[in-house]
NULO-909699 format. One line per 10 residues: number of its first residue (from 1); their letters; for each residue x, y, z of N, C-alpha, C. Coordinates in Angstrom, 3 decimals, padded with zeros to 6 digits. Layout:
BEGIN
NUM = A = X/Y/Z/X/Y/Z/X/Y/Z | ...
//
This chain:
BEGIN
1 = XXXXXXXXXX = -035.278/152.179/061.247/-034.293/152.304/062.313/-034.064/151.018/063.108 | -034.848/150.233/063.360/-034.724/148.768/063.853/-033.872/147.949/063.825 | -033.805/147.987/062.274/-033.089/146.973/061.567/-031.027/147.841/061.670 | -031.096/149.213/061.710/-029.834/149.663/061.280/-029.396/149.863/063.008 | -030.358/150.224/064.104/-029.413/150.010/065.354/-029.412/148.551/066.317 | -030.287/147.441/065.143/-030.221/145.767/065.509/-028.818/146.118/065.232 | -027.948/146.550/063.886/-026.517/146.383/063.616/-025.525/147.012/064.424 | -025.861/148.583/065.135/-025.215/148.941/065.818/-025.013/148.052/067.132 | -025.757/147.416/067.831/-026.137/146.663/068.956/-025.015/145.137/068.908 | -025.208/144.535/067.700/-024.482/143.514/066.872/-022.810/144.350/067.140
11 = XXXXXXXXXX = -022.346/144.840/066.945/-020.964/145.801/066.798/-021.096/146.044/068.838 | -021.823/146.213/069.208/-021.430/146.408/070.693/-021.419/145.297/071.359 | -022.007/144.268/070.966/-021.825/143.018/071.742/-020.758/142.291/071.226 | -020.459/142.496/070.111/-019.323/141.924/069.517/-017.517/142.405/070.286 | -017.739/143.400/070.943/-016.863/144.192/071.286/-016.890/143.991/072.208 | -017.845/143.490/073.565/-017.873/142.781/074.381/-017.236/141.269/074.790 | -017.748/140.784/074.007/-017.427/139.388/074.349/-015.862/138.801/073.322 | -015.380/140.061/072.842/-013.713/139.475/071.866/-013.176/140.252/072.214 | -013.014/141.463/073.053/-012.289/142.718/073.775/-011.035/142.078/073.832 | -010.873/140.710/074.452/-009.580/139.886/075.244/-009.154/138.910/074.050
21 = XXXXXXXXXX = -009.607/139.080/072.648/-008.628/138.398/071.692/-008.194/139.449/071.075 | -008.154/140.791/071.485/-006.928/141.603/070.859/-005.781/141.898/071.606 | -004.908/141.490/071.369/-003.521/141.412/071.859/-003.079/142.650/071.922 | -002.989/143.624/070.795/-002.533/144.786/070.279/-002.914/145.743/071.496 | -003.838/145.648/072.203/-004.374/146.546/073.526/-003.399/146.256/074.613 | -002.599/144.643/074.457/-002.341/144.913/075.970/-000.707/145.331/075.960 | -000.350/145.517/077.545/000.924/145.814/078.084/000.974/147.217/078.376 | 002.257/147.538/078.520/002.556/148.956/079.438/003.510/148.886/078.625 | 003.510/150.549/078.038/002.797/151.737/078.340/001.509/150.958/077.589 | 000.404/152.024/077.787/-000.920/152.093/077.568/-000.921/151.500/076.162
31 = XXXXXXXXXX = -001.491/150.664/074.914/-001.852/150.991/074.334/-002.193/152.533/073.524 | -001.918/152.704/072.253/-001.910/154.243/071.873/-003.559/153.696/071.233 | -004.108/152.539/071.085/-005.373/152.347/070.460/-006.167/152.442/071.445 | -005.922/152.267/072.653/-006.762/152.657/073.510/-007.072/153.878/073.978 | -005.817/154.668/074.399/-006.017/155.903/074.230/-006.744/156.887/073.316 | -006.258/156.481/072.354/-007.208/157.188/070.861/-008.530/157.137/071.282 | -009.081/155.887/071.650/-010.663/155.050/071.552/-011.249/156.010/073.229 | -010.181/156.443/073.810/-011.061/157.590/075.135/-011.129/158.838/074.529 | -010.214/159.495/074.003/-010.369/160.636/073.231/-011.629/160.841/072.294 | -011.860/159.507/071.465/-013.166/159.562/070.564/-014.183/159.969/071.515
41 = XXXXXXXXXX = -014.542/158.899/072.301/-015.887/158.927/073.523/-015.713/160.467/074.234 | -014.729/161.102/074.711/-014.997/161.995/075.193/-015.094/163.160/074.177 | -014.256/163.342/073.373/-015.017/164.311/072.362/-016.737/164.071/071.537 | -017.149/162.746/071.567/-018.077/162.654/071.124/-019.281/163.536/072.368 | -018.944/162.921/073.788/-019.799/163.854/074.413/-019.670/165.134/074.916 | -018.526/165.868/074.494/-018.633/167.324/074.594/-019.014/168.128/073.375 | -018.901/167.444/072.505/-019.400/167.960/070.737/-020.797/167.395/070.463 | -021.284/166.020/071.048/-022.716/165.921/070.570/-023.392/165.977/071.652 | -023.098/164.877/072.592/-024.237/164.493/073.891/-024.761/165.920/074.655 | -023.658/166.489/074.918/-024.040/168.237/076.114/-024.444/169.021/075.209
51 = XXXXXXXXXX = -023.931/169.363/073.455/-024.948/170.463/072.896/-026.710/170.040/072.954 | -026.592/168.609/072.657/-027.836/168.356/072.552/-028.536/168.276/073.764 | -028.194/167.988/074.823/-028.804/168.251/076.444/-029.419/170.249/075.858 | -028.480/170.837/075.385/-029.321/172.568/075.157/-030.512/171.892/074.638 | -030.358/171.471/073.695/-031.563/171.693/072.361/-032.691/170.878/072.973 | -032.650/169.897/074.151/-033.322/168.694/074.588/-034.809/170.040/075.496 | -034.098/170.657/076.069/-033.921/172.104/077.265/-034.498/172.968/076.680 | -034.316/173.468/075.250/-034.984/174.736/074.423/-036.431/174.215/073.909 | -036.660/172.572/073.748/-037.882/172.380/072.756/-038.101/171.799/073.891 | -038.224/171.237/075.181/-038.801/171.602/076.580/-039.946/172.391/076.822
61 = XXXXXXXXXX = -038.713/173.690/076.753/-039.395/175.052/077.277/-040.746/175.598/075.910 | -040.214/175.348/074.651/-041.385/175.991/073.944/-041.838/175.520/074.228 | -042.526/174.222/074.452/-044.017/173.237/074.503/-044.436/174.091/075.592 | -043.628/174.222/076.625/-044.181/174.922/077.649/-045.118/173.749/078.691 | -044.854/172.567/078.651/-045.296/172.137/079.732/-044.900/172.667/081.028 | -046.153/172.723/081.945/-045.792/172.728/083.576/-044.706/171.662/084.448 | -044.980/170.142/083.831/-044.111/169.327/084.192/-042.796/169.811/083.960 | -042.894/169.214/082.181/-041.352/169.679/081.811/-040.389/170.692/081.782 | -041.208/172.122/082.207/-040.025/173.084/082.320/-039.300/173.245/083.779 | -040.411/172.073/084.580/-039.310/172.157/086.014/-038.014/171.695/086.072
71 = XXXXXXXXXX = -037.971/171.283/084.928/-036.570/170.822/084.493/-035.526/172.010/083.936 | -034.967/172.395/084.695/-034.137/173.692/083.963/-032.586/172.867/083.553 | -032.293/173.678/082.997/-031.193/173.048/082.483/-029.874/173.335/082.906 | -029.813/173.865/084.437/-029.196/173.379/085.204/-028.968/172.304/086.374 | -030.255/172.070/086.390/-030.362/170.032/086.447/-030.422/169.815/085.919 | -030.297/169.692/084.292/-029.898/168.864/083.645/-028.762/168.242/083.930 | -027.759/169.534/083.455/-026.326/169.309/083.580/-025.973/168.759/085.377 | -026.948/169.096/086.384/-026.329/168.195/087.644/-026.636/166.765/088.033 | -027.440/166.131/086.157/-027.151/165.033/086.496/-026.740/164.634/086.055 | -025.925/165.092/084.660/-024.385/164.604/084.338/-023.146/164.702/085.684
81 = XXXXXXXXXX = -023.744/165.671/086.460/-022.621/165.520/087.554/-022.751/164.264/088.113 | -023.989/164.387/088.569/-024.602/162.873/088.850/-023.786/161.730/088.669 | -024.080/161.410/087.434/-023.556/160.215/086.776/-022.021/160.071/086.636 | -021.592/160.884/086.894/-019.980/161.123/087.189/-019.694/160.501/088.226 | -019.905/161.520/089.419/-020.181/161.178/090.639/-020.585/159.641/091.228 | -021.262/159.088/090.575/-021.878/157.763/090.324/-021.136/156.639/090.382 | -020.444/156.749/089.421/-019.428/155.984/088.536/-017.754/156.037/089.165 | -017.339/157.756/090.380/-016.329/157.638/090.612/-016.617/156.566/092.050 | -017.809/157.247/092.731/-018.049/156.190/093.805/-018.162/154.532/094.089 | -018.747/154.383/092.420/-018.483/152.473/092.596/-016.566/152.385/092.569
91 = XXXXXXXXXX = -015.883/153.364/091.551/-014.809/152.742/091.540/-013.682/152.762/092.729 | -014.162/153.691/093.277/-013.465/154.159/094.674/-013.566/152.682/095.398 | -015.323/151.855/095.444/-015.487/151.103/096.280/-014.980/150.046/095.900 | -014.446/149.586/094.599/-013.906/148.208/093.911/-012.380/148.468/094.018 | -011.837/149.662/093.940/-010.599/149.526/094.678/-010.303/149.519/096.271 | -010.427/149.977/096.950/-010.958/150.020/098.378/-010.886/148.307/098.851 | -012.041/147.897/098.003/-012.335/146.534/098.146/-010.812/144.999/097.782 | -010.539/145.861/096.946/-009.448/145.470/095.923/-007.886/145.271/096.908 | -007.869/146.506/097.344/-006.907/146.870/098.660/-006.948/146.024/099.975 | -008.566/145.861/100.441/-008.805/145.153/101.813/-008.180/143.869/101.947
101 = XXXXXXXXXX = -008.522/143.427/100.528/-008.802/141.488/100.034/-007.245/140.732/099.620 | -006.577/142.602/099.348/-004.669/142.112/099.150/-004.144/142.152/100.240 | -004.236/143.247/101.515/-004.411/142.704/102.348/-004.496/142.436/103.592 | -005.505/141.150/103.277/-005.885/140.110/103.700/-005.091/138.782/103.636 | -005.349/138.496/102.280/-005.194/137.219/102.037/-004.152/136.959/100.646 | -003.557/138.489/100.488/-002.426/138.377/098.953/-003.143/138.717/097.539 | -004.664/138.343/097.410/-005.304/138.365/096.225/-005.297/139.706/095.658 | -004.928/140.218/094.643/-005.113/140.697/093.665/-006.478/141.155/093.081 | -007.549/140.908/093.402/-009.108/141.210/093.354/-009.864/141.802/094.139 | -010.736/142.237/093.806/-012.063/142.883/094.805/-012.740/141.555/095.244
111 = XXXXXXXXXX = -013.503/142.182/096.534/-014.510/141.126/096.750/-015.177/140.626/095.780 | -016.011/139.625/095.696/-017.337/139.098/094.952/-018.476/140.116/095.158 | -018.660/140.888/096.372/-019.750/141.894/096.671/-019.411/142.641/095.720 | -017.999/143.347/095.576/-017.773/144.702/094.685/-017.600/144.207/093.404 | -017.465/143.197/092.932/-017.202/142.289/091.529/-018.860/142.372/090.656 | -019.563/142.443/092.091/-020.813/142.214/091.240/-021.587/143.846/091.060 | -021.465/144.466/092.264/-021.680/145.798/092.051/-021.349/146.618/090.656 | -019.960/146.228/090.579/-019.108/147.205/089.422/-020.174/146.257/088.387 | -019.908/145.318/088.006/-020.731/144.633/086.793/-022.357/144.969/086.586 | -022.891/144.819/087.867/-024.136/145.356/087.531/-024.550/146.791/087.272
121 = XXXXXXXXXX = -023.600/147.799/088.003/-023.941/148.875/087.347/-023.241/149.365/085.732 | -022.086/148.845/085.315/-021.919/148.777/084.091/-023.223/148.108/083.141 | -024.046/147.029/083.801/-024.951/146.638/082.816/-026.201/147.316/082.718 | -026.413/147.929/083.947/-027.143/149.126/084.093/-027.067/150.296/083.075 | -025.799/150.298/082.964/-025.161/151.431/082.091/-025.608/151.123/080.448 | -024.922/150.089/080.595/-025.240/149.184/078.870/-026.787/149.317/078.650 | -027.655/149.263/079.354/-029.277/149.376/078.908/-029.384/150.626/078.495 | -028.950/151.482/079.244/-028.976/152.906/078.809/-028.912/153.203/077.315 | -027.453/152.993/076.872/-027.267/153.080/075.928/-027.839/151.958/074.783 | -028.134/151.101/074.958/-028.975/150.613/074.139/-030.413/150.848/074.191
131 = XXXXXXXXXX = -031.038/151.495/074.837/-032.228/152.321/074.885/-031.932/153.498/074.390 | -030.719/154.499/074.029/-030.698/155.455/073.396/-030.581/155.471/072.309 | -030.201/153.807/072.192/-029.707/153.919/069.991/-031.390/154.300/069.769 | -032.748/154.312/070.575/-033.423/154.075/069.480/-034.287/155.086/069.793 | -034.109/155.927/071.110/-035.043/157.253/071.276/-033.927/158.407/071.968 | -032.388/158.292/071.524/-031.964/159.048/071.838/-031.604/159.742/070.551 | -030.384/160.688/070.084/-030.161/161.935/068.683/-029.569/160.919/068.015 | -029.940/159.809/067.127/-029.172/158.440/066.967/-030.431/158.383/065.558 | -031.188/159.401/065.192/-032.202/159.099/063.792/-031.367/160.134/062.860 | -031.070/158.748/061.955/-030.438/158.849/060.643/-029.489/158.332/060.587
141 = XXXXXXXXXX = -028.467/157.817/058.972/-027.495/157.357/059.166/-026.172/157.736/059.791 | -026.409/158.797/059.541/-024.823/159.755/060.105/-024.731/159.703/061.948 | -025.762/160.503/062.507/-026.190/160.752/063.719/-025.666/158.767/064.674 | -026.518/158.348/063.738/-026.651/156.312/064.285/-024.733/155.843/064.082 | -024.309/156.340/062.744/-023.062/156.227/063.083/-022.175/156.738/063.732 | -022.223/158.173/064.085/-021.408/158.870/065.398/-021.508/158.283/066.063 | -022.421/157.913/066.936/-023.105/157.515/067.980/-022.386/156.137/068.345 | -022.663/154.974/067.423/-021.827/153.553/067.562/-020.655/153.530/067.496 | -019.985/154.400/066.994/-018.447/154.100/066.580/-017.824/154.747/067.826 | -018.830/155.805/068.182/-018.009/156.247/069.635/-018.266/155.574/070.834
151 = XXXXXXXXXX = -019.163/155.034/071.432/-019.712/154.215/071.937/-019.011/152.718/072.043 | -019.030/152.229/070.561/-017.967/151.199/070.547/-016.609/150.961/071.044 | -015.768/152.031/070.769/-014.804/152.150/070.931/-014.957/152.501/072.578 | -015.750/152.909/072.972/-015.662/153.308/074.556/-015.793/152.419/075.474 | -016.486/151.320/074.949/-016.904/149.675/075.375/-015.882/148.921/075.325 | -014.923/149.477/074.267/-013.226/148.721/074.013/-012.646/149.125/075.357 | -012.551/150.799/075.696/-011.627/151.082/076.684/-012.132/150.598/078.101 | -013.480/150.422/078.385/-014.224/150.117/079.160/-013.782/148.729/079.951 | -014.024/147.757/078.740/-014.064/146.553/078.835/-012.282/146.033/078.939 | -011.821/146.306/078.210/-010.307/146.475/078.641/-009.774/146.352/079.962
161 = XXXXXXXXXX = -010.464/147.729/080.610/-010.005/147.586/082.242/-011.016/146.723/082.963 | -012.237/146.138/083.012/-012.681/145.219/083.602/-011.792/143.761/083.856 | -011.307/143.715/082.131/-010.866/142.499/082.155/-009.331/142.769/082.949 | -008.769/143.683/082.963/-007.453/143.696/083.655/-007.780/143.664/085.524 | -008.875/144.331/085.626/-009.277/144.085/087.132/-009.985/142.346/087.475 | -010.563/141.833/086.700/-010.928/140.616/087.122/-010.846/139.085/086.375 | -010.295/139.378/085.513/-009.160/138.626/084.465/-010.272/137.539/084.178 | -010.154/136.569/084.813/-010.865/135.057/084.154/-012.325/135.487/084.453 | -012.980/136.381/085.844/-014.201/136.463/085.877/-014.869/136.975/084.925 | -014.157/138.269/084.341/-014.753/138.484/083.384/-015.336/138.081/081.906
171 = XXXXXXXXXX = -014.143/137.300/081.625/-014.165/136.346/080.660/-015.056/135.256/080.857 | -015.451/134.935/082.071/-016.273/133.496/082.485/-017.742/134.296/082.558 | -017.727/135.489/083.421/-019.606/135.939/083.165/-019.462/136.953/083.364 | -018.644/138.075/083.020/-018.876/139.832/083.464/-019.357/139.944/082.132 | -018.358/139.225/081.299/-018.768/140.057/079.785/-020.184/139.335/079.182 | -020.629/138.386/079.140/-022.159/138.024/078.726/-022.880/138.660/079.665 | -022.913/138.949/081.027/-023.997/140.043/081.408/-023.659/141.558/080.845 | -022.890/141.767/081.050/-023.170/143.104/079.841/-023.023/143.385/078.515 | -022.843/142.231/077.812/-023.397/142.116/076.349/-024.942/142.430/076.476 | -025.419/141.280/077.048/-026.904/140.977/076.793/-027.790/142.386/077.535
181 = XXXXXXXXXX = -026.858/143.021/078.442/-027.363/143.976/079.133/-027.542/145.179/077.829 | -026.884/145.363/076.818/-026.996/146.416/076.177/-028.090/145.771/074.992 | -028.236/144.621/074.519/-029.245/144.267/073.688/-030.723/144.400/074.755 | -030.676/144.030/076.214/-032.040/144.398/076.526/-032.496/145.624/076.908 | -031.216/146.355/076.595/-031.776/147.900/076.528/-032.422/148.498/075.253 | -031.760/147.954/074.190/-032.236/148.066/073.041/-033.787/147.591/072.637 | -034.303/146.621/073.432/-035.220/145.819/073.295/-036.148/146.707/074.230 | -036.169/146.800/074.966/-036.551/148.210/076.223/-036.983/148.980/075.477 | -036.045/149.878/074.214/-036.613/150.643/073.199/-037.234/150.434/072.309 | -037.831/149.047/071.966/-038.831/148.960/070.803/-039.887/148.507/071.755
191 = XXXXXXXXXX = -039.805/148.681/072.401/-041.346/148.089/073.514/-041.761/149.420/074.477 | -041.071/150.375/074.935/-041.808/151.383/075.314/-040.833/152.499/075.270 | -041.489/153.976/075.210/-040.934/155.370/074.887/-041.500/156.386/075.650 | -040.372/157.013/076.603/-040.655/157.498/077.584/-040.923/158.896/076.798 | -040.671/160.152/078.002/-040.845/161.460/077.256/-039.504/162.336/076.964 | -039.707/163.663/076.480/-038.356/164.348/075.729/-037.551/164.299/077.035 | -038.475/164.650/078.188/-037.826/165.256/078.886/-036.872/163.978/079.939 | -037.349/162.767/079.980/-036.076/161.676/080.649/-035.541/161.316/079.655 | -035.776/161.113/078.462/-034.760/161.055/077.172/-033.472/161.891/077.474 | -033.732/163.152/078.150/-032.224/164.571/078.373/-032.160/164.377/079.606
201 = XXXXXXXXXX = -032.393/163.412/080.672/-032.016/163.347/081.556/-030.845/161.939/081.457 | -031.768/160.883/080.691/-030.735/159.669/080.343/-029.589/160.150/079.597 | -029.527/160.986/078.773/-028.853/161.458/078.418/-027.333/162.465/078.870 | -027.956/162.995/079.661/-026.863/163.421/080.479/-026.896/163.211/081.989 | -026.921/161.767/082.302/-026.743/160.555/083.048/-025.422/160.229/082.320 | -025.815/159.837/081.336/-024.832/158.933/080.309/-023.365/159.758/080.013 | -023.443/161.383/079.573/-022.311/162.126/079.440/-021.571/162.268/080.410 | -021.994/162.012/081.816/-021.388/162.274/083.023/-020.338/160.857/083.199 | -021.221/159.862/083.116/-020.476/158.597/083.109/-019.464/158.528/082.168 | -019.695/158.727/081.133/-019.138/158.440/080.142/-017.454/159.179/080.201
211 = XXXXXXXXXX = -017.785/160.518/080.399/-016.347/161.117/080.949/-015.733/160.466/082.166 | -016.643/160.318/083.453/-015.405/159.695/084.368/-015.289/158.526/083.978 | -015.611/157.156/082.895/-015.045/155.967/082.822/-014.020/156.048/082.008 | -013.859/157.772/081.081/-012.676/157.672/080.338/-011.586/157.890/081.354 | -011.857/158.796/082.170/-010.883/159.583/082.393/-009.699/158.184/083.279 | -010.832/157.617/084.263/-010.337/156.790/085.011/-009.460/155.894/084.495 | -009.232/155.688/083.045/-008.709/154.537/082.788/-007.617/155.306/081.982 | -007.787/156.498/082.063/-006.575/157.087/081.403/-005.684/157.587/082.267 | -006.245/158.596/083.239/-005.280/158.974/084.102/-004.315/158.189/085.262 | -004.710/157.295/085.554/-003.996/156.162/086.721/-002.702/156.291/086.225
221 = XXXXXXXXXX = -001.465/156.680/087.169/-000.167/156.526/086.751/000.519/155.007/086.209 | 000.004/154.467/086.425/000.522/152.790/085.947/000.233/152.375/085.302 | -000.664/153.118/084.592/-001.490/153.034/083.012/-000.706/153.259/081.912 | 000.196/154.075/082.633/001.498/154.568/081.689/000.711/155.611/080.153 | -000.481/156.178/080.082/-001.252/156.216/079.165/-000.361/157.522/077.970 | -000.824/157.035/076.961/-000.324/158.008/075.735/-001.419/159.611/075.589 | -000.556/161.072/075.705/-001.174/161.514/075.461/-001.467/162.053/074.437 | -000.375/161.607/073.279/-000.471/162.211/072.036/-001.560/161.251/071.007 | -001.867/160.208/071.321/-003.101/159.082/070.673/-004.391/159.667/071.679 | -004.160/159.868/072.532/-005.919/161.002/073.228/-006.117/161.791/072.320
231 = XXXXXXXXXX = -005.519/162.487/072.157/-005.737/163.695/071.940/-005.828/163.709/070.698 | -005.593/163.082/069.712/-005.773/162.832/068.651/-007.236/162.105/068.243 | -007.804/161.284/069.436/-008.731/160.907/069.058/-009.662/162.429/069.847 | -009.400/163.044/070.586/-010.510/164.405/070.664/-010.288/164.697/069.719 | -008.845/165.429/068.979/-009.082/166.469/067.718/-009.484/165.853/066.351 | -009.235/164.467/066.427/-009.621/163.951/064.849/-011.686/163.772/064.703 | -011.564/163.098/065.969/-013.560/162.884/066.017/-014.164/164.054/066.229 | -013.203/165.186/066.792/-014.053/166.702/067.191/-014.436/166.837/066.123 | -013.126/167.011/064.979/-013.324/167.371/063.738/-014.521/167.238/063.119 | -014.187/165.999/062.990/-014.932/165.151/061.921/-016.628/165.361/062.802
241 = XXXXX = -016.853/165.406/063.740/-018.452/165.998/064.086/-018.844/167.438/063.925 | -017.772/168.413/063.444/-017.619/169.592/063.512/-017.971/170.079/062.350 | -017.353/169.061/061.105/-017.828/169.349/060.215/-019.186/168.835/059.235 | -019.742/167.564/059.952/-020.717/166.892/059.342/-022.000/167.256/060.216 | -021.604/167.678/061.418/-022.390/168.027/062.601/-023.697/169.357/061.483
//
């Protein structure tokens, strides 16, 4: 497994740091490739990430630890709210910020305070998931490829709107701190392994986020976003996990 999510990791940093030499993403209306690429990520975590938060919850409870069954699996799921919640509050504060600083002074940007906030908790984010390629439902080839291709593509839509919110910064150091942020998560996972039970908590940390960073970048009216390329990427990746699942 080392060696096959070193490659998945390779494919996420790669997607990081060339996001802004694809042309084909930009302008208004939305991209329909971008759209597609939120539809994947969010069907991936209502078809894999939340069934498996159950199953994380059921082999919990048989072991029958005292620790681990204080975990019911309705905190589970409230810390996917969590992480929702999380994620709408930085963005609330980078627009907010975004608003004060136009104006102010005409600029078009968030502060440097909220520039670094939003970045560091995205790289925060990126460890996550590179700590899950290697102790999260990511053993085997199939499972390791769901997993990257949706993921990837979610790092496309992700990274997309960073770079439209902070244009040259990002390009100059947002995107090498969260490249490297998702390889030292990965690295995190060959050096220590927590238990089942924060494995399904990182886990649906991650599903919570993961839906509000789609949603956010889809729904904004000036996004102009496509809904017939969404939705296509829910019903084509539902599928296709539906049936290999």
């Amino acid at each position: 497994m080392p060696v096959l999510t070193a490659a998945s990791v390779l494919v996420f940093v790669l997607v990081h740091l060339f996001v802004g030499k694809l042309r084909l993403l930009e302008g208004v209306p939305r991209s329909r490739w971008l759209s597609l690429a939120g539809g994947v990520a969010v069907a991936y975590v209502f078809l894999h990430i939340l069934p498996e938060l159950s199953l994380h919850q059921r082999g919990i409870e048989e072991r029958g630890s005292t620790a681990d069954t204080s975990l019911l699996e309705t905190e589970i799921y409230a810390i996917a709210l969590a992480g929702l919640a999380v994620f709408y509050g930085l963005e609330r504060r980078v627009r907010g910020s975004r608003a004060q600083r136009q104006a102010r002074s005409g600029e078009d940007r968030p502060e440097a305070g909220a520039f670094w906030l939003h970045i560091s908790s995205f790289a925060v984010y990126n460890v996550l998931i590179g700590y899950l390629l290697l102790h999260g439902e990511t053993f085997g080839a199939w499972p390791l490829a769901t997993y990257t291709i949706a993921m990837a593509l979610h790092f496309l839509t992700n990274d997309f709107g960073l770079r439209q919110d902070y244009k040259s910064a990002y390009d100059r150091t947002a995107r090498w701190v969260i490249a490297g942020a998702v390889v030292a998560g990965w690295l995190a996972g060959l050096m220590v392994e927590v238990s089942e039970t924060a494995v399904a908590m990182l886990f649906a940390f991650l599903s919570g986020s993961v839906i509000l960073n789609v949603l956010k970048e889809e729904l904004p009216e000036e996004r102009k976003s496509r809904f017939l390329p969404f939705a296509g990427g829910v019903a084509g990746y539902g599928l296709l996990l539906l049936l290999v699942g």
